[in-house]
Backbone bond lengths (Angstrom), bond angles and torsions (degrees), N, CA, C in turn:
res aa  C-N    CA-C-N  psi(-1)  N-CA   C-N-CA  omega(-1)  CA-C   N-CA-C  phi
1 X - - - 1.455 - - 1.523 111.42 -
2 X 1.441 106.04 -47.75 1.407 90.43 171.12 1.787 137.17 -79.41
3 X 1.031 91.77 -20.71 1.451 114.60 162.20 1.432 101.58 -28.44
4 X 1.445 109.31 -76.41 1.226 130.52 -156.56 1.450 111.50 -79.76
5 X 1.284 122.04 9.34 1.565 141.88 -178.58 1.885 96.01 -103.65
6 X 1.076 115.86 -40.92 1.369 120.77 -150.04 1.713 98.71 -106.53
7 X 1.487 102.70 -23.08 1.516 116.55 172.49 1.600 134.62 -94.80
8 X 1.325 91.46 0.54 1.703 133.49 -171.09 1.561 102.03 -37.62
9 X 1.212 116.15 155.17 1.697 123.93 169.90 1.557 82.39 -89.52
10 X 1.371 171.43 -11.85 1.118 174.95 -133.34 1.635 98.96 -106.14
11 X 1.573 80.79 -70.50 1.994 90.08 -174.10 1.698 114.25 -60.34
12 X 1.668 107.75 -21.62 1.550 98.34 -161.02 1.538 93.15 -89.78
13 X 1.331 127.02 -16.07 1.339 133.51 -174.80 1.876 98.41 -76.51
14 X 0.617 118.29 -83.81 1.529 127.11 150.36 1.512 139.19 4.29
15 X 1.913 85.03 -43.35 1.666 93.00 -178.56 1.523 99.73 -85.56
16 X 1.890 106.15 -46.71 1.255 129.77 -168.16 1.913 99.14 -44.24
17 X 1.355 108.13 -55.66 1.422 98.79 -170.73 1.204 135.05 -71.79
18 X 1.830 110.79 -11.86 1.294 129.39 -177.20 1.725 101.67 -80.42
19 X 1.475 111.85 -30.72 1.533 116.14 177.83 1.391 100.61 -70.73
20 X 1.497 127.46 -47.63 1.415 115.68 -163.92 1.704 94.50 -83.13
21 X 1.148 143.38 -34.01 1.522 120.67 178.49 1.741 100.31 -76.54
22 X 1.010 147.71 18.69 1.931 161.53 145.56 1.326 70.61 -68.72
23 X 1.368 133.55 -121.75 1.432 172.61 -164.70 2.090 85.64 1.59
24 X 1.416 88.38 -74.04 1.585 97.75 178.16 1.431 123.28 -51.63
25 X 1.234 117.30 -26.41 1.611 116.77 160.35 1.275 120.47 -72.00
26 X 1.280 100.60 -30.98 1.711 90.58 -166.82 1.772 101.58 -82.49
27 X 1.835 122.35 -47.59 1.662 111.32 168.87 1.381 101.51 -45.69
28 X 1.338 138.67 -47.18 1.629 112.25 -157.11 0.925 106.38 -79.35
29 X 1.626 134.12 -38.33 1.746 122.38 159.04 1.525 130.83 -23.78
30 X 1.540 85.67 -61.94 1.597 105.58 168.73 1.657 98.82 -22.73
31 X 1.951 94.43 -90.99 1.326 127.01 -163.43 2.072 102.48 -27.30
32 X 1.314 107.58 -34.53 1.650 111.81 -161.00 1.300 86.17 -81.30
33 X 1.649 123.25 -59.14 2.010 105.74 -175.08 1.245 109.57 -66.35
34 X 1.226 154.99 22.07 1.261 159.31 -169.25 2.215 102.49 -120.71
35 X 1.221 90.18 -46.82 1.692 93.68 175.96 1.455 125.35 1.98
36 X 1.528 104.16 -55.88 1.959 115.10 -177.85 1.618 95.00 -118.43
37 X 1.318 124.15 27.88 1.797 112.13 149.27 1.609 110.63 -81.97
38 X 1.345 109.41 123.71 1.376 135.16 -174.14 1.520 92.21 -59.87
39 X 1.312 150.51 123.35 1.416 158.59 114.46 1.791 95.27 126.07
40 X 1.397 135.79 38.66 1.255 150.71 162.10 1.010 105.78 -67.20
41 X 1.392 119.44 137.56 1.645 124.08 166.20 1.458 94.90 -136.21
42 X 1.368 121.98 117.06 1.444 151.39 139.73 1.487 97.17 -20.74
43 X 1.814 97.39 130.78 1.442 108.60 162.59 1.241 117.39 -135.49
44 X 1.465 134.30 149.69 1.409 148.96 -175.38 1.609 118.42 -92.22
45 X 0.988 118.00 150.70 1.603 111.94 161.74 1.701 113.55 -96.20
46 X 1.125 118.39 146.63 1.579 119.30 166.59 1.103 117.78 -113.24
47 X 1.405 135.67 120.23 1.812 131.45 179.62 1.485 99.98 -139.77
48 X 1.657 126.29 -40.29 1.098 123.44 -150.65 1.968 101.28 -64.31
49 X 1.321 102.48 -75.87 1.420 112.06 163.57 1.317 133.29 -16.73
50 X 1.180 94.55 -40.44 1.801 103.93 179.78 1.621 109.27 -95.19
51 X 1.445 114.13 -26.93 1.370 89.62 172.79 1.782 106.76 -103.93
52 X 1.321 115.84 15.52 1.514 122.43 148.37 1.362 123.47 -34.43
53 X 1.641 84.24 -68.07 1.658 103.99 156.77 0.775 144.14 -26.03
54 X 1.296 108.27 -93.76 1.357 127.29 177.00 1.555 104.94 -43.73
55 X 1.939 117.38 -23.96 1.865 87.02 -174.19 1.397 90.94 -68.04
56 X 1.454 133.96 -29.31 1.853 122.18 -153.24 1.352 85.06 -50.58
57 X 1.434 157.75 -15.41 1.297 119.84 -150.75 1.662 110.99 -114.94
58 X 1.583 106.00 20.31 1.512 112.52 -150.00 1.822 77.53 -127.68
59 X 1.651 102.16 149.92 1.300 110.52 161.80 1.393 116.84 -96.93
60 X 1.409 125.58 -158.26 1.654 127.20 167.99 1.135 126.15 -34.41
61 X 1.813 95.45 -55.91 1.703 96.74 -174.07 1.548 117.84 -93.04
62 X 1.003 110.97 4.41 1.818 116.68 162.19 1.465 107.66 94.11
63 X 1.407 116.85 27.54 1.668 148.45 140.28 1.480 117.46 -65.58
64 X 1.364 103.32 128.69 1.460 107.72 170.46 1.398 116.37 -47.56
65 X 1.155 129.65 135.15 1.525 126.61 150.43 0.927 131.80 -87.06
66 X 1.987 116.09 65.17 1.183 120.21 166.34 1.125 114.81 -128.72
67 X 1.395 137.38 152.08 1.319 140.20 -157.51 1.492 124.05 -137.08
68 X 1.735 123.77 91.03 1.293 91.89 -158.14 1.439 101.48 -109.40
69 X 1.700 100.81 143.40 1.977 94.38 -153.48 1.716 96.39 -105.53
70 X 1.228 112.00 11.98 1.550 107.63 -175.85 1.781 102.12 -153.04
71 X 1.324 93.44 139.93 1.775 106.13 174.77 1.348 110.78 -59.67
72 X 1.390 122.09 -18.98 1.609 123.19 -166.67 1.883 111.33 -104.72
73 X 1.664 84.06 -9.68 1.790 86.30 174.00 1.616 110.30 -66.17
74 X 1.231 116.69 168.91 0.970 128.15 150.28 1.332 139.64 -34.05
75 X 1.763 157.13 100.03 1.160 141.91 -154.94 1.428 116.40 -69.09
76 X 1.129 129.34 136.52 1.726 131.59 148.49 1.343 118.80 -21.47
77 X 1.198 127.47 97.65 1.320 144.70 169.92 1.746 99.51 -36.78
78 X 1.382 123.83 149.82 0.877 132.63 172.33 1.099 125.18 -88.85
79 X 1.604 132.76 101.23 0.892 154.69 -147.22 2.551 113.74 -63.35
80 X 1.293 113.98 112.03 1.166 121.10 176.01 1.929 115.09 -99.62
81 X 1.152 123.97 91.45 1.453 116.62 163.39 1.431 106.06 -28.32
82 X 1.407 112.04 160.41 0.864 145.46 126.51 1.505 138.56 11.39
83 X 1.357 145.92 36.33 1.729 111.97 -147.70 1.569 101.17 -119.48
84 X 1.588 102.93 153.61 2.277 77.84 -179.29 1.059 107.52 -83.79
85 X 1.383 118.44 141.93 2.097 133.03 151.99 0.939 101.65 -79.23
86 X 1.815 98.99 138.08 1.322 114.23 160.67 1.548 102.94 -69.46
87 X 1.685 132.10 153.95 1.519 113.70 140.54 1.254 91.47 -142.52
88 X 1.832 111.04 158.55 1.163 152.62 142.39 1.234 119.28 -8.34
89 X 1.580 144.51 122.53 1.613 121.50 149.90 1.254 95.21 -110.43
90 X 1.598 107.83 104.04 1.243 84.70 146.26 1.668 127.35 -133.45
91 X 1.118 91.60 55.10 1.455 105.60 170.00 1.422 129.39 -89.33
92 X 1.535 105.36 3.23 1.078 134.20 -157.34 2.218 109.56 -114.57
93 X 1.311 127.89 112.76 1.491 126.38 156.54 1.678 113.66 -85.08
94 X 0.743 131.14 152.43 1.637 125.07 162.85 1.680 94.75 -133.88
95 X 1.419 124.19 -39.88 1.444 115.97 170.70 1.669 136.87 -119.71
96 X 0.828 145.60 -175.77 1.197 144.58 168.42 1.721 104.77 -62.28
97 X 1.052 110.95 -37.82 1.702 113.20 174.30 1.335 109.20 -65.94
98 X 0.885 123.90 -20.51 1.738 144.35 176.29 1.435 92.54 76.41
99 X 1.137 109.44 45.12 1.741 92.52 165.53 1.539 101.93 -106.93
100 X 1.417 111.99 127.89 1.649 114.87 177.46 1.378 105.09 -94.13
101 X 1.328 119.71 59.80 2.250 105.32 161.65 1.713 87.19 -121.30
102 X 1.550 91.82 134.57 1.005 125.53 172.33 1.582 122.96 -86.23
103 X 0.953 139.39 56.67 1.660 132.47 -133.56 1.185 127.14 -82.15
104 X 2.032 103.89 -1.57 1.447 100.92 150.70 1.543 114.87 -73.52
105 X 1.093 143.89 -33.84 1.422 170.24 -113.61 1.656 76.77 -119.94
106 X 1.170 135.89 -66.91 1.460 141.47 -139.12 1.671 88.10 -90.57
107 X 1.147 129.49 -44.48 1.492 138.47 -175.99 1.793 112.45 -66.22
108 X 1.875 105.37 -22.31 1.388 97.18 -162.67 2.033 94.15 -92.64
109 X 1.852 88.06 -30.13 1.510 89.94 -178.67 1.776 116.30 -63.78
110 X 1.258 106.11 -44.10 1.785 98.04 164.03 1.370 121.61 -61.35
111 X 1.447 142.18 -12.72 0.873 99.23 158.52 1.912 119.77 -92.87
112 X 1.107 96.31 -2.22 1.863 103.04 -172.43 1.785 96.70 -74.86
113 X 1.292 117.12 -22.24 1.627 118.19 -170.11 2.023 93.80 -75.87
114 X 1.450 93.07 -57.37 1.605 107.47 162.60 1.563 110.38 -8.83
115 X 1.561 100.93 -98.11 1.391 128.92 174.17 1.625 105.79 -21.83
116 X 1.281 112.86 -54.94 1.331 128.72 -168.88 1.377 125.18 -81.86
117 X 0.937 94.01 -2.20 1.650 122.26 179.00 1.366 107.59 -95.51
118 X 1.465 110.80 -53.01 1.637 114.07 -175.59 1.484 111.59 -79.60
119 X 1.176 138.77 -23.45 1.165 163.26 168.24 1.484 111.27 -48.56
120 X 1.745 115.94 -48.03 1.001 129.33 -176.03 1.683 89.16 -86.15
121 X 0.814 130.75 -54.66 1.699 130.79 -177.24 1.101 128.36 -53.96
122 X 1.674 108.40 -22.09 1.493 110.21 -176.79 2.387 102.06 -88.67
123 X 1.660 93.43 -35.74 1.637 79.93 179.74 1.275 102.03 -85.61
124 X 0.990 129.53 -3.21 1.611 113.69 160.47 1.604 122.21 -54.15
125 X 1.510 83.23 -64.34 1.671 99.61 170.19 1.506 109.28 -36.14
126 X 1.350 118.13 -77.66 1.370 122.01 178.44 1.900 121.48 -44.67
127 X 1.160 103.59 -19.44 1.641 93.42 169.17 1.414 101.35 -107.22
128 X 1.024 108.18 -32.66 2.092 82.67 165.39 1.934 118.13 -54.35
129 X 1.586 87.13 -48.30 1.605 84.17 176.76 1.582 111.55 -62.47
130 X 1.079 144.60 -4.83 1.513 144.59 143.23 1.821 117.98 -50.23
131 X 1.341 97.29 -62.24 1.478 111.05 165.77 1.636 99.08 -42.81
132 X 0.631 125.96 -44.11 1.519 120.43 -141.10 1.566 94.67 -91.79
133 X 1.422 128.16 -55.45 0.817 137.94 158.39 1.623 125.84 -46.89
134 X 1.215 119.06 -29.75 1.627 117.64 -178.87 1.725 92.96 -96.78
135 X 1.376 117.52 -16.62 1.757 104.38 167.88 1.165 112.00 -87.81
136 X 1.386 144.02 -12.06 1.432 153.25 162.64 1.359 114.02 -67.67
137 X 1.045 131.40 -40.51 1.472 147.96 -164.51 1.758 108.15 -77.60
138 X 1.502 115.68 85.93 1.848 112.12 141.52 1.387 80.44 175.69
């Protein structure tokens, strides 16, 4: 039981997002000392979307939902988590230097990564303190 508390699709969801908002602090830092580099293009992290995804492909108990009902079907693709990419904008000018960071824009996203960061830290916290409590307990 506890195994399976501490081995949880909960925790790996959890850990995964606390690494990609890490990941996301450190490009938008970047992006802010970069502000007055002449031909800079600002980059983002992506995690949310992709592990959107990836839940469509999971049932209740955190099993694939795929089913293969014949030896001659096609095999189950081999399954890739989740991880965040950095990417590039640079489809984007904001100045004549062509550097596109916007640094109110870059200032509002650190603190929302912030927020999102602690957010992920606080139910973490709280299911460890479960763990902790169901290993304390008899």
């Amino acid at each position: 039981m506890l195994d399976q508390l501490v081995n949880s699709p909960t925790m790996d969801y959890l850990s995964r997002g606390m690494s990609a908002a890490n990941l996301r602090h450190e490009v938008i830092s970047n992006n802010i000392a970069n502000v007055n580099t002449p031909k800079f293009k600002k980059s983002d992290v992506v995690f949310e979307s992709l592990l959107a995804k990836e839940l469509g492909y999971f049932d209740e108990e955190g099993k694939l939902d795929i089913v293969r009902t014949h030896d001659r079907h096609m095999p189950i693709p081999a399954f890739e988590p989740a991880a965040p990419t950095v990417v590039m904008d640079t489809s984007t000018t904001m100045r004549t230097d062509r550097n596109n960071v916007d640094i109110d824009k870059e200032m509002a996203n650190l603190a929302k990564n912030q927020i999102y960061f602690n957010a992920l830290a606080k139910v973490m916290g709280g299911h460890i303190q479960k763990i902790k409590t169901i290993a304390t307990s008899k």
